[in-house]
N, C-alpha and C positions, 0 to 999 in steps of 0.2 A: 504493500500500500504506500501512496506519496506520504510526505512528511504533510503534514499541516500548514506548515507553511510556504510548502510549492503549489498548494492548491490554487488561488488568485494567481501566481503568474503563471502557471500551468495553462491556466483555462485565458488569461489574456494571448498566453500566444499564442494557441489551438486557435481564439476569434483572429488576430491579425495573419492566421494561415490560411484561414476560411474565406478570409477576407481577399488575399493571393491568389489563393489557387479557383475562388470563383472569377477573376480578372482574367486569369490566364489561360482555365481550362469551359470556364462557363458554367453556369448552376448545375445543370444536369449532370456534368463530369465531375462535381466537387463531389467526392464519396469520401468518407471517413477515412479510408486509405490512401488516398491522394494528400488530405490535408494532413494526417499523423505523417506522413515522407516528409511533408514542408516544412514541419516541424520539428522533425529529427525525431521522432518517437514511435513507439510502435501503434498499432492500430488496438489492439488490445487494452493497451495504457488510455485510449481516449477517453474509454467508458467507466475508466477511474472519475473523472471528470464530468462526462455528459453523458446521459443516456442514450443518446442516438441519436442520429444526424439531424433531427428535427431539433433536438436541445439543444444541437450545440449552432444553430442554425439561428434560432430563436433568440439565443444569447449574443449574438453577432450584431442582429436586428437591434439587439438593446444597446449592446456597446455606439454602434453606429448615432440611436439616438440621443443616447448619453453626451457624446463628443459636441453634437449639434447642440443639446439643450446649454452643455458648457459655456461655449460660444455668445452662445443668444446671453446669458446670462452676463456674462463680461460685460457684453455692449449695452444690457440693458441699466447695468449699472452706471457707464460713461454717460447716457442718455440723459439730457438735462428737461427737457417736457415731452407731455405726450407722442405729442408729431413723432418727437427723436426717438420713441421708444418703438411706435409702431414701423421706424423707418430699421432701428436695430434688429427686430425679429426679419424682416425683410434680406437684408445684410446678411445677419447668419445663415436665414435659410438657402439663401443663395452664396455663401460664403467661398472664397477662394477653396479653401481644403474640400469642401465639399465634390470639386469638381476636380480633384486628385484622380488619377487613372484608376487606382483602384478601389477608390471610395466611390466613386461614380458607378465603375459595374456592379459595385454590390448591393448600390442601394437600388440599381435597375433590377438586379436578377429576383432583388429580394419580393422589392413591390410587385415584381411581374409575379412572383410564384405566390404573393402572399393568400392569392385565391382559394388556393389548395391545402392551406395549412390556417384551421381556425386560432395556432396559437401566432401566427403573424399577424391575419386579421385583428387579433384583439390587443396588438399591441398596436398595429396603425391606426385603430380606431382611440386608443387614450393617446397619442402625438396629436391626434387631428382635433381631440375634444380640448386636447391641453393651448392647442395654436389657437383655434376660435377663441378659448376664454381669453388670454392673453391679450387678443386684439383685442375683442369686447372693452377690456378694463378699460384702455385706454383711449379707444373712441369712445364712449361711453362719457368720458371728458371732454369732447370737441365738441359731437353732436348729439343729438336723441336720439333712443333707443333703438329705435327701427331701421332707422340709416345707419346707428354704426350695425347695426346685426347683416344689414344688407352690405354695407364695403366688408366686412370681414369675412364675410363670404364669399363676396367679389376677389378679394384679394387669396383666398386659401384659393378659389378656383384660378387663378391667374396662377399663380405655384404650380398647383396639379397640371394645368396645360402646359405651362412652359416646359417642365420634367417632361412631359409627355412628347412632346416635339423632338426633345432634345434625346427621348431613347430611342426613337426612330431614327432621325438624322445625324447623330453623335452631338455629344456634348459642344459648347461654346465656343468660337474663339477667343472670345472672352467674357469672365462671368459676370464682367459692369455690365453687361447686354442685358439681362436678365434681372438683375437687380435695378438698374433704370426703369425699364420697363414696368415693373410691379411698383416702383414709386411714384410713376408716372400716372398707374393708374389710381395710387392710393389719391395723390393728390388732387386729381379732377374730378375721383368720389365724392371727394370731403368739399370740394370746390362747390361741386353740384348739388350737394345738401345744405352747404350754408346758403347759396342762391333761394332753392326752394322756402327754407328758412321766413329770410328776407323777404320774398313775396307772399308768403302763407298771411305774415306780421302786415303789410301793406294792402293786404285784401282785407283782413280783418279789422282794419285801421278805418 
C-alpha cells in the first residue's frame, strides 16, 4: 500500500497524466494503462488511488475546475467594482492557461464525453450553477433582477458558444478574441438595460 503521504501527489500526477495522455492520445485512447506508463507507475498501482477510469476521470474534471475557480478568485479579489468583477470571471474563464495545449483538449474531451458519464454531468452542472450565481451577485448591483438574470445568461451562453466554435475549428489565435468579445457583449447588455431603465422612468414620468 502507498505511504499516506504519497497519496495527494500520487493522484495529482495520475490527473496531470490524464490530462497528457488525453492531449496526445485523445479520450477514447486515455485507458488506465496508457496514463499509469505517463506516469511511471504501474497500472495496478492506479487503483491504489482511483477506482477506475471514470474516478480518476472525474477527478481530473475537478482538478481542471479547481485551477479555473483559483484564477477567477485572484482577479476577483484585484476587482475594484462590480463591472470589474463580472469583467474578472470573464478573464478567467477565458484565461490564457486555459487555452494551454493540453488544458484545452481536456476540457474539450471532457465536456464532449460528459454526456455519458452522470458523475461529469453533475459536476458541470454545480460550475455552471456556481458561474450564474457569481454573475447574478454582481449584476444584481448595476441592474434589476430580471436583466441581470437575463445578461448572465446571455453571457454563460456567449462562453458555451465561443468553446463550442473553438472545438470544432481549434482553439484561438488569441485568447483576447474571446474574452473581448464576451465583454463586448456584457457591456451593450448592461448598456441596453440601463437604456430600457431610462425610458421605463420617462414613460412613467
Amino acid at each position: 500500500m502507498p505511504k499516506l503521504g504519497m497519496v495527494p501527489i500520487r493522484r495529482r500526477q495520475l490527473v496531470e497524466a490524464a490530462i497528457a495522455v488525453i492531449h496526445e492520445d485523445g479520450f477514447t485512447r486515455a485507458t488506465v494503462a496508457r496514463i499509469a506508463k505517463y506516469a511511471g507507475i504501474s497500472s495496478g498501482m492506479v487503483h491504489h488511488y482511483f477506482k477506475d477510469k471514470d474516478d480518476l476521470l472525474f477527478e481530473t474534471m475537478r482538478h481542471l475546475l479547481s485551477e479555473l475557480r483559483a484564477d477567477a478568485v485572484a482577479r476577483l479579489v484585484a476587482a475594484q467594482s462590480p463591472r470589474g468583477r463580472i469583467i474578472a470571471i470573464i478573464d478567467a474563464c477565458f484565461g490564457d492557461k486555459q487555452f494551454d495545449g493540453q488544458i484545452f483538449s481536456a476540457w474539450l474531451a471532457l465536456y464532449g464525453n460528459a454526456r455519458m458519464s452522470p458523475r461529469l454531468q453533475h459536476i458541470l452542472s454545480i460550475y455552471h450553477r456556481r458561474l450564474r450565481s457569481s454573475l447574478l451577485h454582481d449584476l444584481r448591483r448595476m441592474t434589476e433582477y430580471n436583466q441581470a438574470l437575463r445578461i448572465a445568461e446571455g453571457i454563460g451562453a456567449m462562453m458555451d458558444g465561443l468553446w463550442l466554435r473553438y472545438a470544432l475549428t481549434g482553439k484561438p489565435d488569441d485568447p483576447e478574441i474571446p474574452r473581448a468579445l464576451t465583454r463586448d457583449y456584457f457591456a451593450a447588455s448592461l448598456e441596453q438595460s440601463f437604456n430600457a431603465a431610462r425610458e421605463g422612468l420617462r414613460v412613467a414620468s
